[in-house]
N, C-alpha and C positions, 0 to 999 in steps of 0.2 A: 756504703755499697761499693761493691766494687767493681771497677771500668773493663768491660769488656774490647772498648775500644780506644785507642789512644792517634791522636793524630797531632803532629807537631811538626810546625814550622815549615808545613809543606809550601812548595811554591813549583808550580807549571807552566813552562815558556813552549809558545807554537811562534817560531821565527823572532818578530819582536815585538809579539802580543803577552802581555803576561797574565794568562785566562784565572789561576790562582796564586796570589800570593800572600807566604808565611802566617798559614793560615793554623790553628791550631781548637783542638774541641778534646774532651772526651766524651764517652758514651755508655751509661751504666749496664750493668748484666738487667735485667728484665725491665729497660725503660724504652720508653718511646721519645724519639729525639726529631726532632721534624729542624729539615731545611728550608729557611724560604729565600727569596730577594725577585729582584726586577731580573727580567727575560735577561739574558749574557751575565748573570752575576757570579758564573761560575759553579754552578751547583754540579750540573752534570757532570761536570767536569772534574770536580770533587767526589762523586761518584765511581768513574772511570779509571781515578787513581787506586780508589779504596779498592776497588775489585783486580786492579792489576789491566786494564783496560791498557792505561797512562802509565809511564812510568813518571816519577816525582824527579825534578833536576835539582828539588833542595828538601828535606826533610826526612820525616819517619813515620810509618805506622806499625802500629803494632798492636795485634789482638790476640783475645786470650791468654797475656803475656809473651807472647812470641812474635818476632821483627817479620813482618811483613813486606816490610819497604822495595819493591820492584818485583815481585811473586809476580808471576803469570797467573790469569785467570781461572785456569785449571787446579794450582796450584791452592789459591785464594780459596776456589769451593772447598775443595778438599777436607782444609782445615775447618770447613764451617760457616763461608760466608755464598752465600747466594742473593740474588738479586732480579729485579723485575727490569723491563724496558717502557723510555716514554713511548715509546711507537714500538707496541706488539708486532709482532711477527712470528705466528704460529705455524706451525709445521700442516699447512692446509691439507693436504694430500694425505693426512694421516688420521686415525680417531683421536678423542680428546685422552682416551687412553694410552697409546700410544707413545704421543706428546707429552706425557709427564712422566711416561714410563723412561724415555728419553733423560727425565731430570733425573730422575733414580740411578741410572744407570751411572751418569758421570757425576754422583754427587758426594757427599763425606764418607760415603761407605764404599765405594765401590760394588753397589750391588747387582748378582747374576739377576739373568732377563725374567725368573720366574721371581724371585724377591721382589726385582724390582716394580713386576706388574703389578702386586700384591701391594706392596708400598702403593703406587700409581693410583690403584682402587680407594683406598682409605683415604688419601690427600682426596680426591674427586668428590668425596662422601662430605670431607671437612669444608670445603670451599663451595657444594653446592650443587654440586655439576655432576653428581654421583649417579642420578638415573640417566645420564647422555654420557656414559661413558665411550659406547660405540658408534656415536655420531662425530660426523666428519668436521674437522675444526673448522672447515670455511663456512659451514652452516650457523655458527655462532653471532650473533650481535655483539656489538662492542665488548658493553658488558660483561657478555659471557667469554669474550676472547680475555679480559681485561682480569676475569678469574682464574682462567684457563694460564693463563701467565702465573700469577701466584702460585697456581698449583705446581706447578714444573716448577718454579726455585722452591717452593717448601719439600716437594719431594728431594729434596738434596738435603735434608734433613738438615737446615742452615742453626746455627747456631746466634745468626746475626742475620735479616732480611735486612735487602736494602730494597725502598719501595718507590719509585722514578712516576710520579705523577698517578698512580693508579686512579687517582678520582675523575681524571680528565676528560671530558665526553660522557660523562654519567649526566642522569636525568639525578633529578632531588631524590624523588623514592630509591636506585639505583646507590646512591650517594651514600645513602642511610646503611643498606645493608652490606656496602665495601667497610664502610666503617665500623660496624658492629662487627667484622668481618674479624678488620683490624687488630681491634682489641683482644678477640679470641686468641688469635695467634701472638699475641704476647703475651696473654694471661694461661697459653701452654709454654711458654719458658721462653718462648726467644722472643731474643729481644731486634726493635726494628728501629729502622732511620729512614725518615722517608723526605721527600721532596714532595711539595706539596705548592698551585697556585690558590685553591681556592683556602680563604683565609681562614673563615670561620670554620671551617671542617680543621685544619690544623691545627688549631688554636686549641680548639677542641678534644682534641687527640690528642697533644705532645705533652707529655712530663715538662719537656724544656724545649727551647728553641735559639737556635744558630741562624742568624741573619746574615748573607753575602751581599756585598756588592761592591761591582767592579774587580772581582775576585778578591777581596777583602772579608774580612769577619768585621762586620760594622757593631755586632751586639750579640749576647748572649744570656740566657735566662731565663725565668719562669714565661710562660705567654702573657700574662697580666703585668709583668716586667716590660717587657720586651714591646709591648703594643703602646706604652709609654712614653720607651726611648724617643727623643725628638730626634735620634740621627737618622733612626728606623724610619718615623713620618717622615724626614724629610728627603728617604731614600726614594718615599712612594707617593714623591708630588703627581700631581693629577688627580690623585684620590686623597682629597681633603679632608674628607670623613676616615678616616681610616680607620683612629682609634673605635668609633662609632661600629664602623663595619664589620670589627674583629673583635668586638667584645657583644656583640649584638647575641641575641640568643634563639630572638623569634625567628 
């Protein structure tokens, strides 16, 4: 299969913190790739590079065979990657239309504001939120801010979704249908990478799995791999059951 995304030997210095280092993964065209590690392990931050947030002080990326390395974020969508936030911030003041119409407009296509509405419409239809089109984002529950966010990066027609904790503050029923969500949107072709705390839900989700910590890549590979590794357990002392917790199913 072949990698939609490549990331090598990347390393991120803030003064003389070094949040990621020489960090390396690929990430297949229609697969699901989940990030996990302990709080500060550098995910976001890993995140923030990929999208041009960050610029990298050592490394490469490169997607859809083309060098990405230090793109602005403009730049980044353009090509195809869009992305969600851990702390939403919707355009309150606006309808949930509006608000995606937003993503459309600055997204791989560059689309005018009547395409774009039109795109707008369909993402609202896909994600849920299709008969609140014209209600005001701040009227939203988490959840639905929490969709209303997916919908604006998929309207950017991404090629690659990056997904920044989207389950986070969801109830269990909530959980369920971000996830079923989920998979829709990679089983229409793009492909995602998500960051993710709650275990079993990622476990669950990912094709494969990249463990950080310390801004390190501690492990890599299947989730029944990967829930294994004793460097992994022993990233996530505290929780002793680990293995238990992340292969558990009920």
């Amino acid at each position: 299969m072949n990698s939609i995304l490549e990331v090598r030997g990347v390393t991120k210095r803030f003064g003389g913190l070094v949040a990621v280092s020489d960090v390396s993964f690929s990430l297949a065209e229609g697969e699901i790739l989940g990030l996990i590690g302990p709080n500060g392990a550098g995910k976001t931050t890993l995140f923030n590079i990929v999208n041009g947030v960050y610029k990298a002080d050592q490394g490469t990326i490169t997607f859809s065979g083309r060098d990405i390395t230090g793109h602005s974020p403009d730049k980044v969508v353009h090509l195809g990657v869009a992305r969600t936030h851990q702390i939403v911030k919707p355009l309150n003041d606006l309808t949930l239309l509006d608000n995606v119409t937003v993503g459309a407009c600055f997204g791989r296509e560059y689309l005018d504001l009547k395409a774009a509405r039109a795109a707008a419409a369909e993402v609202l239809q896909q994600v849920g939120l299709g008969n609140r089109a014209h209600m005001m984002a701040r009227s939203l529950t988490i959840a639905g801010k929490k969709r209303l966010e997916v919908a604006r990066a998929l309207a950017a027609q991404p090629k690659l979704l990056l997904l920044d904790e989207v389950l986070a503050g969801l109830n269990p029923t909530e959980i369920a249908l971000m996830i079923e969500l989920v998979r829709k949107i990679r089983d229409s072709g793009v492909s995602v990478f998500m960051i993710e705390h709650l275990m079993q839900a990622i476990m669950s989700l990912s094709d494969r799995i990249v463990v950080l910590n310390l801004g390190r890549k501690l492990a890599e590979g299947r989730p029944d791999e990967v829930v294994h590794n004793p460097d992994v357990v022993e990233a996530y002392l505290g929780f002793p059951d680990i293995v238990d917790k992340l292969t558990r199913t009920d």
